[in-house]
N, C-alpha and C positions, 0 to 999 in steps of 0.2 A: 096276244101272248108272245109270240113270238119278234114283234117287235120294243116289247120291252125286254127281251133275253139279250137284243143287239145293243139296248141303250148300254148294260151293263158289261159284256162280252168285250165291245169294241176297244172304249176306254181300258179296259183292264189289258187285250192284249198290245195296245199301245204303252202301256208303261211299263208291262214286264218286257220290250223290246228297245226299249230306253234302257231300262237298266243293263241287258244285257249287252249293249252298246258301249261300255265302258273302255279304260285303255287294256289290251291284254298283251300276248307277249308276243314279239316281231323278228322280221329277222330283214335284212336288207344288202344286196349286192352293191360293195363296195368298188372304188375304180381301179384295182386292181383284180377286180372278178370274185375276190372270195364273196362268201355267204358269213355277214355277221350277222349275229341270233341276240338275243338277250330275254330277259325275265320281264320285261315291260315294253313301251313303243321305242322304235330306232331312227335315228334321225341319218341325212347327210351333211355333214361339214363343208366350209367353201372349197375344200380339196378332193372330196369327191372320199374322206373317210367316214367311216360308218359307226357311232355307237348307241349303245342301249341303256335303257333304265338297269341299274341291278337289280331292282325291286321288284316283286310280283305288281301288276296296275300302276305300276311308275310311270313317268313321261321324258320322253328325250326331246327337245326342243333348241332348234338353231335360233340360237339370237343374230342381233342385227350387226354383228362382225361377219357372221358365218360362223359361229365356233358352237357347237352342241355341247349344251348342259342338262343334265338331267335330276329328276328329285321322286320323292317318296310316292308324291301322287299325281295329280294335272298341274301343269305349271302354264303361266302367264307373262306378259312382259308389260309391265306397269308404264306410267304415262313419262316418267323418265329413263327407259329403255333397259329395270331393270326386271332381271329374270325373276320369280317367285312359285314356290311349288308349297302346295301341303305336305305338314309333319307327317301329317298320318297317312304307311299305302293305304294309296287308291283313294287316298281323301280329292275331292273335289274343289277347283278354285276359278276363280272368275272372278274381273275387273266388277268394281262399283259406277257409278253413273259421277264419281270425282277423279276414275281413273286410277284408283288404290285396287289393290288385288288382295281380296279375302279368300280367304281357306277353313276349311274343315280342320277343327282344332290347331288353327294358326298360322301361319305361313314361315318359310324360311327359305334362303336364297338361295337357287341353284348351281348344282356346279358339278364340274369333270369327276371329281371324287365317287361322284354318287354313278357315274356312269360306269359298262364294261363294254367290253370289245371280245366275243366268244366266235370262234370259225365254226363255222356247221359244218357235222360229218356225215359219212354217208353210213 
């Protein structure tokens, strides 16, 4: 009995810690010391600046300048070094096995726009 309570037990608290693994919101010490915070993950620029998703489950992502972009959901960098995030927050995306980047209801390119830059206060 009891080891078929773990067949069932295990897997299930395995995937409810996957999901709750998702992007949430960040905050990251910038090179001038402040605390930048945002509504989704924060990245670092090649200059040591800090920005965040504006989005709740957004993704902030340094591309291969060093320059952080960020977008709605998870974002990737396709096989020609371009940035791509899902439309949808907190939508999910990941490269194909031809190096294309699908998304949860579709993808679109990331970018500064979609990023903030918030100081944390005490």
């Amino acid at each position: 009995m009891r080891s078929g309570l773990n067949k069932v037990a295990v897997p299930l608290f395995l995937a409810l810690g996957l999901m709750a693994s998702g992007v949430q919101a960040d905050c990251l010490k910038d090179a001038e010391g402040d605390v930048i915070c945002g509504k989704g993950s924060c990245a670092r620029d090649s200059s040591g600046q800090v920005f965040c998703s504006a989005f709740k489950d957004g993704e902030a992502i340094r591309d291969r300048m060093g320059e952080v972009l960020c977008g709605k959901g998870q974002c990737r960098i396709d096989q020609n070094m371009q940035t791509w995030c899902s439309t949808t927050q907190g939508g999910g995306a990941e490269r194909n096995d031809q190096g294309k980047i699908m998304c949860l209801e579709g993808c679109e390119p990331a970018s500064k726009a979609m990023c903030e830059q918030t100081v944390a206060t005490h």
